[in-house]
C-alpha positions in Angstrom: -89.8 -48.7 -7.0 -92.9 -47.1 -9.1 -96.2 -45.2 -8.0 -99.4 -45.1 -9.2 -101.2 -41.8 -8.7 -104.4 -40.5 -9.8 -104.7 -37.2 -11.6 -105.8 -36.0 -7.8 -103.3 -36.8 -5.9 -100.8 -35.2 -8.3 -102.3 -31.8 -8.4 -102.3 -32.5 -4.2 -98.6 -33.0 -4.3 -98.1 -30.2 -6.8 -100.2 -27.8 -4.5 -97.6 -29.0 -1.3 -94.6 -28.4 -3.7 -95.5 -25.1 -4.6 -96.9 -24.1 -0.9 -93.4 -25.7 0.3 -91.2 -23.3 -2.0 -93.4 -20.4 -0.5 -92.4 -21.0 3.0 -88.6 -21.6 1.5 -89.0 -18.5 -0.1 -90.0 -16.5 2.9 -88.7 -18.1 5.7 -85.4 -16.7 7.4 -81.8 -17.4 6.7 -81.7 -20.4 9.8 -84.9 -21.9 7.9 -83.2 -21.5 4.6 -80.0 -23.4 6.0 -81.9 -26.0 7.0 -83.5 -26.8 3.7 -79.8 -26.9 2.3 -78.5 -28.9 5.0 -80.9 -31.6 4.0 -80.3 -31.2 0.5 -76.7 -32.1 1.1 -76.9 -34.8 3.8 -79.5 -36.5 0.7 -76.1 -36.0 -1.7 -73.9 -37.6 0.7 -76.0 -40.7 1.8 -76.0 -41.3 -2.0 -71.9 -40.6 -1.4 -71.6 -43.1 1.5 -74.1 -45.7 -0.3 -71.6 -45.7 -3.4 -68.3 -45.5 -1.2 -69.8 -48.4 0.8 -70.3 -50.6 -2.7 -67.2 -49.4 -3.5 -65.6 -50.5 -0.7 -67.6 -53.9 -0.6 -65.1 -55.2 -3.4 -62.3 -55.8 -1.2 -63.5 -55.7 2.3 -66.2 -58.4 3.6 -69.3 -57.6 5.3 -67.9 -55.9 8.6 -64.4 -55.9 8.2 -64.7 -52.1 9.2 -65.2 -53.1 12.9 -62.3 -55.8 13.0 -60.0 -54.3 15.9 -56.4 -54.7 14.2 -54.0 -56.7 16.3 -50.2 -55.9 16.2 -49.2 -58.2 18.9 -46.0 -60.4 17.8 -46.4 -59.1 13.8 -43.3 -58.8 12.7 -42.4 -58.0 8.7 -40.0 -60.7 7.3 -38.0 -60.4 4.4 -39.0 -62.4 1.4 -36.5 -64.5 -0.5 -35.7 -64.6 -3.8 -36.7 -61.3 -5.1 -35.0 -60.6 -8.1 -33.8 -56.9 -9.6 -33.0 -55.7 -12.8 -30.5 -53.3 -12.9 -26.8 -53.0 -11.3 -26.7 -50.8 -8.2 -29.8 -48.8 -7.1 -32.9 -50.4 -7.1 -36.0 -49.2 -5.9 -39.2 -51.5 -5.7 -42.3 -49.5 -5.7 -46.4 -49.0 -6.4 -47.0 -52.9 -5.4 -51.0 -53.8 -6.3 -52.5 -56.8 -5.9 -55.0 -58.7 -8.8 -56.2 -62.0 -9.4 -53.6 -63.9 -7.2 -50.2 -62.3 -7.6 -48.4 -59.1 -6.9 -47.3 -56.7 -10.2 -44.6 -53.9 -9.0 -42.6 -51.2 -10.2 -38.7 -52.1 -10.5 -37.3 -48.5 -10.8 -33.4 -48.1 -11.8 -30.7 -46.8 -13.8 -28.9 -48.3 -16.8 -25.4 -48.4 -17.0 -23.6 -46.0 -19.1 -23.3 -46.1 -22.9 -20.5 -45.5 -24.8 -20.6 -41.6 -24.3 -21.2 -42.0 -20.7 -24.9 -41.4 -20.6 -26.9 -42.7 -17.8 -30.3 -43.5 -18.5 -31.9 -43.2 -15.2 -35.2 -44.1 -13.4 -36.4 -46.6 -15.8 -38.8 -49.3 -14.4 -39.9 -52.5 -15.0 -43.3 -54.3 -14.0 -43.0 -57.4 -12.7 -45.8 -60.5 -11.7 -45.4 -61.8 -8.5 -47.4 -65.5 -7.8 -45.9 -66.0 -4.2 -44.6 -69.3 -4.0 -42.9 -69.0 -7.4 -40.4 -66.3 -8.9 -41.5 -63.5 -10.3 -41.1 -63.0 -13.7 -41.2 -59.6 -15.6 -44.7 -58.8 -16.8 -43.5 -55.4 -18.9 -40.0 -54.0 -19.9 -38.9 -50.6 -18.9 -38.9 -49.6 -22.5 -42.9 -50.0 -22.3 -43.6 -49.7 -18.4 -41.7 -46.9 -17.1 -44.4 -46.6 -13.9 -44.3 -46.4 -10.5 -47.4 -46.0 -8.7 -50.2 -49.0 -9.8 -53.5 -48.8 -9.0 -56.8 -50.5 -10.2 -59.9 -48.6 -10.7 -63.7 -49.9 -10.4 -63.8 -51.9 -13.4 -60.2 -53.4 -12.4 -58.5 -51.6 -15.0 -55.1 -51.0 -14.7 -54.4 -47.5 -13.7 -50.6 -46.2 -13.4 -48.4 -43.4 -13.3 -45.7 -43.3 -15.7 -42.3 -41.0 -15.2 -41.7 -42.5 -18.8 -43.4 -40.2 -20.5 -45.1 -38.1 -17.4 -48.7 -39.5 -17.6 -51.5 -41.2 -15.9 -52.5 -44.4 -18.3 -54.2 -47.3 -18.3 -52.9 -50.6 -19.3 -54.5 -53.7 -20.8 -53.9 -56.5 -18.4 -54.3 -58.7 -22.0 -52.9 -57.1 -24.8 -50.8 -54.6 -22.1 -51.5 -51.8 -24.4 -50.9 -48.5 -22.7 -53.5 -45.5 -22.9 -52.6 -42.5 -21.5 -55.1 -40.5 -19.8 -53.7 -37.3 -19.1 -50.4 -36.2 -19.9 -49.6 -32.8 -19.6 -50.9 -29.5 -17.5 -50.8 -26.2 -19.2 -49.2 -27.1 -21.9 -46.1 -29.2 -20.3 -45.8 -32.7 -19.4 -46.2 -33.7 -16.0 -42.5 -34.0 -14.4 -42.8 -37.8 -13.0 -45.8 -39.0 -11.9 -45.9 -40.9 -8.5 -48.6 -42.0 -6.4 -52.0 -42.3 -6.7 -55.6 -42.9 -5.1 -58.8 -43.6 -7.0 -62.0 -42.4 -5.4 -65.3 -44.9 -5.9 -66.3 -42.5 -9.0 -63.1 -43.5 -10.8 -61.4 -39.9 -9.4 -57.9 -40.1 -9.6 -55.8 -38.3 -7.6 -52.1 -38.2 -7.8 -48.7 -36.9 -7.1 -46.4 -35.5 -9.1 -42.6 -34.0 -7.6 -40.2 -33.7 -9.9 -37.0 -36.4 -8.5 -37.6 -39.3 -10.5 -38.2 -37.6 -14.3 -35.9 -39.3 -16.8 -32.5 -38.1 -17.6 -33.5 -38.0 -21.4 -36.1 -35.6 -20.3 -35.0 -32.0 -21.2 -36.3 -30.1 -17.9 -37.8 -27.3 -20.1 -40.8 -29.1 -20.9 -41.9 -30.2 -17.4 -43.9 -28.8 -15.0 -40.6 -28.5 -12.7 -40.7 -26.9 -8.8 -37.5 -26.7 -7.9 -34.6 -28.5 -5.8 -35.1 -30.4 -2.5 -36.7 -28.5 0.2 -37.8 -25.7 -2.6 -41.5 -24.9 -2.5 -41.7 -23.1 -5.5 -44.5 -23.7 -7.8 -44.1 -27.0 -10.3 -45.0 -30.0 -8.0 -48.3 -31.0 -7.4 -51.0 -33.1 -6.6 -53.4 -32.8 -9.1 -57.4 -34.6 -9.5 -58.3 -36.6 -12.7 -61.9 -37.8 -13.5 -63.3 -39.5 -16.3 -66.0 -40.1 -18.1 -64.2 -43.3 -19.7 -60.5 -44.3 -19.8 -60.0 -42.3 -23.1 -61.9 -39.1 -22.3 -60.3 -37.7 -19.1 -59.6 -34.2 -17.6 -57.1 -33.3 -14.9 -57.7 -30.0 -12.5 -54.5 -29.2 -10.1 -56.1 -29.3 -6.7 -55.3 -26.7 -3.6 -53.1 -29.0 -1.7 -49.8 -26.9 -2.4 -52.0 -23.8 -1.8 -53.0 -24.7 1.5 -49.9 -26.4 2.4 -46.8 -25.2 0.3 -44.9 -27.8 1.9 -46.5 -30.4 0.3 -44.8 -29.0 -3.4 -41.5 -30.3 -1.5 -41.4 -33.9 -3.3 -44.9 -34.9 -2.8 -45.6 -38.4 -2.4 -48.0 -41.0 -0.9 -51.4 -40.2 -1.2 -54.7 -41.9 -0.3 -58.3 -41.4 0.5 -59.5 -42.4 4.0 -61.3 -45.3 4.2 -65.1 -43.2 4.1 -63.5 -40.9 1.2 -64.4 -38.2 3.3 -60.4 -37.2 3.8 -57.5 -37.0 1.4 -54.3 -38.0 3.0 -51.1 -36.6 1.4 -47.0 -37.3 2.6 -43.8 -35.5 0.9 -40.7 -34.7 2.4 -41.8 -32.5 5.3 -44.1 -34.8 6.6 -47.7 -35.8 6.7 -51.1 -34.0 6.3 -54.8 -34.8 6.0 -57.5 -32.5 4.5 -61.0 -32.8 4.3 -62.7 -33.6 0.6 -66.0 -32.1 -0.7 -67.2 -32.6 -4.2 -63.1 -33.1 -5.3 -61.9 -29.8 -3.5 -59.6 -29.6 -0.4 -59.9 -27.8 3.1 -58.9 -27.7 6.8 -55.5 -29.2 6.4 -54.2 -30.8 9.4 -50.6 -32.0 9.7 -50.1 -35.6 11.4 -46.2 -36.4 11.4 -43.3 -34.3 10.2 -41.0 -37.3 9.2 -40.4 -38.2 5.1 -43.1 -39.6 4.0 -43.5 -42.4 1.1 -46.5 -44.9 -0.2 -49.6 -45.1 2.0 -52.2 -47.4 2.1 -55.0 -48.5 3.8 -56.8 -51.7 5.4 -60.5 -52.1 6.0 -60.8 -50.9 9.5 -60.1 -47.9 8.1 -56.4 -47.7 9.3 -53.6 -46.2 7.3 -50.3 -47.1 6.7 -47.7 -45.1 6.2 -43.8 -45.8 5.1 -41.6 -43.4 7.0 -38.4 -42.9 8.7 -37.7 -42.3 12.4 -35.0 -42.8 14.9 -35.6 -46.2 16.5 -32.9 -48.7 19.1 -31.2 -50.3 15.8 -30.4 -47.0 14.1 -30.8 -43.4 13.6 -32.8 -43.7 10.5 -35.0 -46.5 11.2 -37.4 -47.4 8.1 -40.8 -48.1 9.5 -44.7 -48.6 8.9 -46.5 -46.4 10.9 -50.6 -47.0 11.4 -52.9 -44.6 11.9 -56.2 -45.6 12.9 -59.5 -44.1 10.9 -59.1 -40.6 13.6 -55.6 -40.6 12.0 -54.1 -41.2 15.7 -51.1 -43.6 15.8 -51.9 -47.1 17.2 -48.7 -48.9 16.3 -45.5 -49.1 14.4 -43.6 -52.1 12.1 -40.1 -52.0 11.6 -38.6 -52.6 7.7 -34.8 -54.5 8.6 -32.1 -53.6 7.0 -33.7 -51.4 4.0 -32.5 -48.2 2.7 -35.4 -46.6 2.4 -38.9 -48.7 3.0 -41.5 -47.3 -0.1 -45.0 -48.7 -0.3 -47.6 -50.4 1.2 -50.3 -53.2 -0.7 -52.8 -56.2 0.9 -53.1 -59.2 -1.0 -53.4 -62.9 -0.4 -56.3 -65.0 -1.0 -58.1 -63.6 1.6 -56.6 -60.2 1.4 -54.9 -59.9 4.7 -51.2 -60.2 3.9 -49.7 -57.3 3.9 -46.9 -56.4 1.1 -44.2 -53.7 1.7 -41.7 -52.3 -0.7 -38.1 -51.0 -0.4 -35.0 -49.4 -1.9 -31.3 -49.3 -2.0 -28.7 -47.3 -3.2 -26.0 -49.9 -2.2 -23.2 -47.5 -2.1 -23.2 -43.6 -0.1 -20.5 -42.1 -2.5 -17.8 -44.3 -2.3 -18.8 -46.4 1.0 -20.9 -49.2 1.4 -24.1 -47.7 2.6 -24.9 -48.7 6.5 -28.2 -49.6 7.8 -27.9 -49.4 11.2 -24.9 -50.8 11.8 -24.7 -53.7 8.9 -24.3 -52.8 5.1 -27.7 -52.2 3.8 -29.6 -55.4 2.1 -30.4 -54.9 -1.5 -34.1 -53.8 -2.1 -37.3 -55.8 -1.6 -40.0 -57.0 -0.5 -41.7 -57.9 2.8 -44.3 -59.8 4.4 -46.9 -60.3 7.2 -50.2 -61.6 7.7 -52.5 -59.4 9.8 -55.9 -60.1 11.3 -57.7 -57.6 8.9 -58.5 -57.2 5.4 -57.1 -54.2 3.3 -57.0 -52.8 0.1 -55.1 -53.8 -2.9 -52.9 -50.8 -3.4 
């Protein structure tokens, strides 16, 4: 929108400026935290405008006021999944794009001829559901786990391959890392992520799933499970453009050290107002100003894996808890947008249930990832009372739309 103004009018408004900054200038400190006030509710309208057009690209006009209805949704396990290695697999960072589903396939190579392992490799594979999926990357290239799209629909992953946050070419796959070390050392393995509607990424980065070809001197490190010594973290990435990128460690350890125990899921609430964050000791959410972190407030204290979100605003998060059919029941547990719990989904027969993606053509199936270690030393691994299935993936339709990873 333009104005016209005559020479007038602008010394009137010039006059009201200048009188304006005189009462400012004298008035007490209540009148000058008012002035402020309105100077940051006019920066976050501009916030919630571009959160709202952010949010427009995978939710329809009033999605955020669909009720979600769990009655007789029930996850079923999808056929025909194919793994690539012998033993452990673990399926993981599932995102949806332009009708089919590309995921991590994380595992271990069998020993060379001196006994090496080459562990927590990962392929990415293309999912068309109807068809098989097919391998879209090998794990001498891929090497990810989390997948993520930012708001161009570039690929955005982390990579425990060579401890980065990249991009990757859906053409040409060519991979560009982003960021790749902090302080001098390479990120340990890179995990989950969350990108904000300014292209902010956000991810985790614990230390269980570096390469055994890594040599641990050279990472950022933290520790052994349950340790909350400095090395894990969750750490903030923005960017002026894919190849110009700068990554600040956030205060989500500070405020919580448990969170630097195996950090994990993360995601950004629905408004972007909240950063959500899950590791071994369980579940917190934190308000988010300008990229920083405060008020943390824990919401379950079960393990906590992949989150993600539909557009109601609920969150999803993979968990474990004691249910009828065993003691370590793998479940979904939704939070609505107050982050109370307004229902649960049971995983059958999975090791350990990992991530969380809506897809379909109208973006209300929901995808759910899983793992198994098929053997607990030298028994056959029980869930529940059966032998564990092998990992996978599972499926449901719901009534609301949600985002792609």
């Amino acid at each position: 929108m333009s104005f016209k103004r005559t020479k007038p009018k602008k010394i009137k408004l010039v006059s009201a400026l200048f009188i304006s900054l005189l009462v400012v200038s004298c008035a007490d400190d209540n009148g000058i935290e008012v002035v402020v006030q309105a100077t940051n509710n006019s920066i976050s309208n501009a916030v919630i405008n571009s959160v709202s057009d952010a949010n427009a690209r995978y939710c329809s006009a009033g999605s955020d006021n669909v009720q979600l209805d769990l009655a007789s949704i029930k996850l079923v396990r999808e056929q025909n999944i194919p793994l690539m290695y012998q033993g452990y697999n673990n399926i993981e960072g599932p995102v949806w794009y332009k009708g089919a589903l590309y995921y991590s396939n994380m595992g271990s190579h069998q020993p060379d001829e001196n006994d090496f392992i080459l562990s927590n490799q990962t392929t990415i594979w293309r999912w068309v559901p109807g068809s098989k999926p097919q391998v879209w990357m090998k794990d001498s290239e891929a090497g990810t786990n989390g997948l993520a799209l930012d708001s161009k629909g570039n690929l955005i992953v982390t990579r425990q391959l060579d401890g980065s946050l990249s991009s990757i070419d859906w053409h040409s796959k060519k991979i560009t890392p982003m960021v790749s070390t902090y302080q001098n050392k390479r990120f340990n393995s890179p995990n989950d992520l969350t990108i904000g509607y300014d292209d902010t990424v956000y991810f985790t980065d614990p230390n269980w799933n570096t390469p055994s070809n890594i040599n641990l001197e050279s990472v950022q490190g933290g520790g052994k499970e349950g340790s909350t010594a400095p090395g894990q973290r969750i750490y903030r990435v923005t960017t002026n453009s894919i190849e110009n990128a700068s990554v600040k460690a956030t205060n989500v350890t500070t405020l919580v050290p448990a969170l630097s125990d195996k950090p994990n899921g993360i995601i950004l609430t629905l408004d972007q107002q909240k950063l959500i964050v899950g590791g071994l000791q369980g579940l917190w959410v934190f308000d988010l100003h300008l990229g920083e972190v405060a008020n943390p407030k824990k919401l379950l204290d079960t393990p906590i894996d992949g989150l993600g979100k539909d557009c109601s605003g609920n969150i999803y998060v993979t968990t474990t808890r004691k249910i009828p059919e065993r003691k370590d029941g793998q479940v979904v547990v939704i939070l609505d947008k107050k982050q109370k719990e307004v229902g649960m989904l049971k995983v059958p027969g999975i090791h350990i249930v990992t991530n969380i993606a809506f897809g379909g053509d109208d973006r209300k199936t929901l995808f759910v990832t899983g793992l198994t270690a098929p053997m607990d030393e030298n028994e056959r691994r029980q869930c529940g009372d059966k032998p564990c299935l092998k990992a996978g993936i599972y499926t449901t339709k719901l009534n609301v739309q949600g985002f792609p990873f």
